[in-house]
C-alpha positions as CSV (number, residue, x, y, z in Angstrom):
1,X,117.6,139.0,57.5
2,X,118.6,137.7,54.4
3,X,120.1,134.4,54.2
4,X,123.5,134.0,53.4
5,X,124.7,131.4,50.5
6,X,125.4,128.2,51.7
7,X,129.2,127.2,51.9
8,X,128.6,123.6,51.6
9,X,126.9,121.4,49.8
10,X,127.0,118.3,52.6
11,X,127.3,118.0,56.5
12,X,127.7,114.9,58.3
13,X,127.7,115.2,62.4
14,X,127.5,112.1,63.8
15,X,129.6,109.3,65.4
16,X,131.5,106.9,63.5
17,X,130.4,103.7,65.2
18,X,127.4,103.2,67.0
19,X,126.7,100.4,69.5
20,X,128.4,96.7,70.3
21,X,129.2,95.0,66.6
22,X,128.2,92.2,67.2
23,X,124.8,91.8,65.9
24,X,124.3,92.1,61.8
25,X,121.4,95.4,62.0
26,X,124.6,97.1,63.9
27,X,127.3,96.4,61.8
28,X,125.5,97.3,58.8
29,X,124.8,100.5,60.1
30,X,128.3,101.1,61.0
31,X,129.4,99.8,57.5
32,X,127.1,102.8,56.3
33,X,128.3,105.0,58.4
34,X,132.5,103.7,57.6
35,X,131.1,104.7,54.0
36,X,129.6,107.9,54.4
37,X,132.7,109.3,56.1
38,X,134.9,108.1,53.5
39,X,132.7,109.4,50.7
40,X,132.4,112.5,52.9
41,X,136.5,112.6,53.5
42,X,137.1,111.1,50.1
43,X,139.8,113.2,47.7
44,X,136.8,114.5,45.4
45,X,134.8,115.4,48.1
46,X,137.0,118.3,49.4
47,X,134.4,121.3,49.5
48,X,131.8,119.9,49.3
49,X,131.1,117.6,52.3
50,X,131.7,118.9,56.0
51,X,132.1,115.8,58.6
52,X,131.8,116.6,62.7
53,X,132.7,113.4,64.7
54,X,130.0,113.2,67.4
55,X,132.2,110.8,69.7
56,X,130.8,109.6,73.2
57,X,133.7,109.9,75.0
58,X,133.8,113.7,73.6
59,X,130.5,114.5,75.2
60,X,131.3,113.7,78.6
61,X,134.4,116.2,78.5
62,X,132.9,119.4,80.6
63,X,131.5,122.4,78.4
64,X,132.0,120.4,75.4
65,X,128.0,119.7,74.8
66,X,127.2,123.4,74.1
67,X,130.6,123.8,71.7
68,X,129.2,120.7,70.1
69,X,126.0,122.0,69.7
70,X,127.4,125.2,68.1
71,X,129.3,123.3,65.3
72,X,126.2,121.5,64.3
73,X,124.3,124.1,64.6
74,X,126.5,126.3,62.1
75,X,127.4,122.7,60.1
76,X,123.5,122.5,59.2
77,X,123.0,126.0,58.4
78,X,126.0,126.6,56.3
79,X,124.8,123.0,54.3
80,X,122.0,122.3,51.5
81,X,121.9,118.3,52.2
82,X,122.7,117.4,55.9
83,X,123.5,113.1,55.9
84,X,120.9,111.2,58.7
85,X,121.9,107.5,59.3
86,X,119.9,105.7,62.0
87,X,121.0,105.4,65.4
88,X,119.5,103.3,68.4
89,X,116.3,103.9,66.3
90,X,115.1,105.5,63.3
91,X,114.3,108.8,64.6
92,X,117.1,111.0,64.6
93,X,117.1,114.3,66.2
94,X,119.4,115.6,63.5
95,X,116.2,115.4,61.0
96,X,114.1,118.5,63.0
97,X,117.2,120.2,63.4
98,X,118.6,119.8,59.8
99,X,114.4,120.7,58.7
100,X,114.8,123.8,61.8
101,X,117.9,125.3,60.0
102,X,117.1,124.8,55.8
103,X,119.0,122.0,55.5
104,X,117.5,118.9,53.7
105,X,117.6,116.1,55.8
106,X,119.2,113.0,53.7
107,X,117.5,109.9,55.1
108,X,119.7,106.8,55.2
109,X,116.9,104.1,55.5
110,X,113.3,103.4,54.9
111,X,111.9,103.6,58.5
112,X,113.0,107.7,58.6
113,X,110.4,108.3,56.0
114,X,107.6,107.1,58.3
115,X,108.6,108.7,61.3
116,X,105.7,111.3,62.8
117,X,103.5,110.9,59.7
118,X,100.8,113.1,61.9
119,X,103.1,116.2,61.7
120,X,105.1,115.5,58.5
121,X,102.3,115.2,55.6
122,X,103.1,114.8,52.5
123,X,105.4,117.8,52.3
124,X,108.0,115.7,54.2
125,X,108.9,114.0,50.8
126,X,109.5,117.0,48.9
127,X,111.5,118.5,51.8
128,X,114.1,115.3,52.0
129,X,116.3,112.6,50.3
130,X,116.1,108.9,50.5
131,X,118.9,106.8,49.3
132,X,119.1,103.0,49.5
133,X,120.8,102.1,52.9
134,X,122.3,98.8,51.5
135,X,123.8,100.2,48.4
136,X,125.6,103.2,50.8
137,X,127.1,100.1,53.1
138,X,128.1,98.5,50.2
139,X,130.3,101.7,48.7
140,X,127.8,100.9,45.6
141,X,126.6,104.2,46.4
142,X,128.6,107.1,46.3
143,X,126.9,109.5,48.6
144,X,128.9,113.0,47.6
145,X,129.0,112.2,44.1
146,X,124.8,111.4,44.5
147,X,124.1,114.6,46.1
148,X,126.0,116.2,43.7
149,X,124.4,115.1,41.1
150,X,121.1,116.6,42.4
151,X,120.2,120.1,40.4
152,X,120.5,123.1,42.0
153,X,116.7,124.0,41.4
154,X,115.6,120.7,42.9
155,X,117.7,121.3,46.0
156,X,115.9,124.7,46.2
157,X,112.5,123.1,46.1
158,X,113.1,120.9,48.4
159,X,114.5,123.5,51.0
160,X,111.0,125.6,50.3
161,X,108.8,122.6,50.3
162,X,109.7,122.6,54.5
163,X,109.5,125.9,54.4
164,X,105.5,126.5,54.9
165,X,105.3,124.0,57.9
166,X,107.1,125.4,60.6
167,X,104.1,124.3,62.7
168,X,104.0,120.4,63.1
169,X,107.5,121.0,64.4
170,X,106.6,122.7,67.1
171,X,106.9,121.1,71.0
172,X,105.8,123.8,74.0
173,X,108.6,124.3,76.4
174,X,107.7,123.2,80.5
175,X,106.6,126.8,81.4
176,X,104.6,127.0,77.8
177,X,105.1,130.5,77.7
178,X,107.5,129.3,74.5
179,X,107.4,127.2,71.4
180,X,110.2,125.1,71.1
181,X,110.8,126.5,67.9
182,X,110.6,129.6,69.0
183,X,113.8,128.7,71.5
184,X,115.6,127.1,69.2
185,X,115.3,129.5,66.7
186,X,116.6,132.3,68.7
187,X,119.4,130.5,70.2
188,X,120.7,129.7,66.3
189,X,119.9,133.3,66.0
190,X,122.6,133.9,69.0
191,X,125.0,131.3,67.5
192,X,124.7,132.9,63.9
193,X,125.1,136.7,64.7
194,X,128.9,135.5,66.9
């Protein structure tokens, strides 16, 4: 099946505020995340930057984790550059999926690029972004109008650089008759052909 045109440039699922603020590594990551949602809601940015709210207090509601999944799911795959700011730590389950669906993963700090160097190789940096996590805090950096910026035959090469390694991605399911992949894949599959 062919794949259809993407109908964003940008997605952003995550939540706006992570963790207590009271230590200086937290609120500098919530100041970069404060920054890429108003870059992502800014005026200019309309149509080009898609932002789901992943609140806590939203997952706990009943049914909600599967409809969540859904929208980033269909966020991702509708997106060429999917934003990845660190969380508790600097692997983010959002990269595999954002690399899963043909999204480029747009890493938001230094550590992100040496996460799982054993799987990734060196085709990891052709398949992603790295912008400087200080000057996207600051609002020195406008995310949106960076991406932007980015020709549309380097975005493609960057989506097919991922493309060939499918297989450091993959994790065996508990009764291994599965990939992981191989799961996920077909459940996007459901989620794409509703």
């Amino acid at each position: 099946r062919q794949r259809p045109r993407r109908q964003v440039l940008i997605a952003a699922a995550f939540n706006a505020k992570h963790g207590a603020t009271s230590n200086a590594a937290v609120r500098q990551m919530n100041a970069q995340r404060a920054a890429l949602i108003k870059s992502c809601k800014a005026d200019g940015a309309a149509g080009f930057c898609s932002f789901l709210s992943l609140s806590p207090g939203a997952l706990e509601k009943g049914g909600f984790h599967f409809r969540l999944s859904y929208s980033v799911v269909r966020q991702y795959w509708n997106a060429t550059f999917c934003l990845q700011p660190v969380g508790d730590a600097c692997t983010r389950k959002g990269q595999l999926d954002a690399l899963l669906l043909g999204c480029i993963p747009v890493l938001l700090h230094p550590c992100q690029e040496h996460q799982w160097p054993w799987h990734w190789g060196s085709w990891f940096r052709n398949a992603t972004v790295a912008l400087d996590p200080k000057k996207v805090a600051s609002g020195e950096l406008d995310v949106v109008r960076e991406l932007r910026a980015v020709p549309t035959a380097q975005a493609r090469a960057r989506c097919r650089a991922a493309t060939p390694h499918p297989r450091p991605l993959r994790r065996a399911d508990a009764t291994r008759r599965h990939h992981a992949t191989h799961l996920q894949v077909r459940a996007m599959q459901r989620v794409i052909e509703i």
